[in-house]
N, C-alpha and C positions, 0 to 999 in steps of 0.2 A: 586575297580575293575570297570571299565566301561570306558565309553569312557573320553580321556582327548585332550586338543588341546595344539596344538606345539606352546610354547612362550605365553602363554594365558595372555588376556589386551594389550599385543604389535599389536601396527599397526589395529586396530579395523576398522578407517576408510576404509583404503586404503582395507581392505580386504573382507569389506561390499561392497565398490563399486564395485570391480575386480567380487566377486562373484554375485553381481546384474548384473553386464554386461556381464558378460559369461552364464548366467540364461537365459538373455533376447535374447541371441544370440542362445542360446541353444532351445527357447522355437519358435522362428523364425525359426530354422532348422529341428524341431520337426514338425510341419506346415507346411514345404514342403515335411516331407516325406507323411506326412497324405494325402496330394493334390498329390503326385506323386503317391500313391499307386490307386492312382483312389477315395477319400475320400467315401470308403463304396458302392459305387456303386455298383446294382445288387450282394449285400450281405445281407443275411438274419440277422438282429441284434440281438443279443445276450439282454436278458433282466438283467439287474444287478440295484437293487435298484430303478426299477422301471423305468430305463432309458436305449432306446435302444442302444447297445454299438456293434459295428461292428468291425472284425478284424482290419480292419486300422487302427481305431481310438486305441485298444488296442497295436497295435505295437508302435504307435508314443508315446503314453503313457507311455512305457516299455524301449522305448529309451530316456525318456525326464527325468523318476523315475533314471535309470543306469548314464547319465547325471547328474544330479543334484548331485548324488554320488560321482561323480568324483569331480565337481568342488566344492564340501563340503572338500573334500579328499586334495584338490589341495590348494585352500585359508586356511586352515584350520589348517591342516596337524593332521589329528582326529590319536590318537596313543592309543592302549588299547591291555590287555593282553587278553583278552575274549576268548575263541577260539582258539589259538595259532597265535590273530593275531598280528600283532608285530606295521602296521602301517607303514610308510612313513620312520621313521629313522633321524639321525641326519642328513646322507647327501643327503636323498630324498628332506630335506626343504628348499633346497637354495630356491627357487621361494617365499617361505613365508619369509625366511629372506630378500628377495629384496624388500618386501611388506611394510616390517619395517622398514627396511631400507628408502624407499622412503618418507612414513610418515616421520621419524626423519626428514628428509629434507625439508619436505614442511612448519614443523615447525619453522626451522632456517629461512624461507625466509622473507625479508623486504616487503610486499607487498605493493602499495604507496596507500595513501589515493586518495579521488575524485579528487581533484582539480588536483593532480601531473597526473593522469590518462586520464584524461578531457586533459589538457595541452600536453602530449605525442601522446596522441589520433589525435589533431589536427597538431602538428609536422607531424603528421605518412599522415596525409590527403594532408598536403599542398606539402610535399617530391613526393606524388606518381602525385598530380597535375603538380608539374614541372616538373618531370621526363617523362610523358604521353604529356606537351608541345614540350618539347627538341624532345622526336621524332619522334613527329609530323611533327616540322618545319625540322627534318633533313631527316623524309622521301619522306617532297617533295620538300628539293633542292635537294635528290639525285636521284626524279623520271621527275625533270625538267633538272638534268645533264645528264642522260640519255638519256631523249628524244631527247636534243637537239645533244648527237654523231648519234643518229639513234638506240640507241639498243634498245629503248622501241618504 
């Protein structure tokens, strides 16, 4: 009885990351409620543990604890009979199967060693060099054909 996760060992990474970056984005939004609610100003603070704790700061708390819930809920896909709660579902989890999915793939890829890296690297520099010459040169024969009908 207790909680179990949808696909558990599959896609660990991809769904450490997704959930670290939806956390961090979460914990950034959480931050701006706390500063748009006025962060505690001319509020009397609440003493909890010896630390003063202001309605703001408790709401962006309550939004950031419901937050986390979600995106535990969402990478996760937490499924348990506890409660009557049933969980996410087999077809709640496509977004976790896309997570697995994505892992599998990252795995099949060839990534190149340094050297082949280094070597593309520089293709990719010398491409946007010629590219940023060519039109150059062709933006001012066409601001000297110009000038010379009168339109510039």
């Amino acid at each position: 009885m207790g909680f179990t996760f949808y696909k558990k060992g599959h896609g660990r990474y991809a769904r450490w990351v997704t959930a670290a970056g939806l956390a961090v984005i979460l914990l950034f939004g959480c931050w701006d409620i706390y500063e748009g609610l006025g962060s505690g100003e001319g509020q009397t603070p609440w003493e909890v543990l010896g630390i003063g704790v202001t309605r703001d700061a408790i709401s962006a708390a309550v939004v950031f604890v419901m937050g986390l819930s979600f995106v535990a809920v969402l990478t996760y896909g937490f499924q348990s009979r506890i409660w009557g709660l049933r969980g996410m579902g087999e077809k709640g989890c496509s977004f976790i199967d896309f997570l697995i999915d994505v892992e599998a793939e990252l795995r099949k890829v060839a990534w190149p060693n340094r050297k082949d890296l280094v070597n593309s690297t520089w293709v990719v520099v010398i491409t946007m060099v010629v590219f940023a010459l060519f039109l150059m040169v062709m933006d001012r024969v066409l601001q000297l054909a110009m000038s010379s009908i009168g339109v510039l």
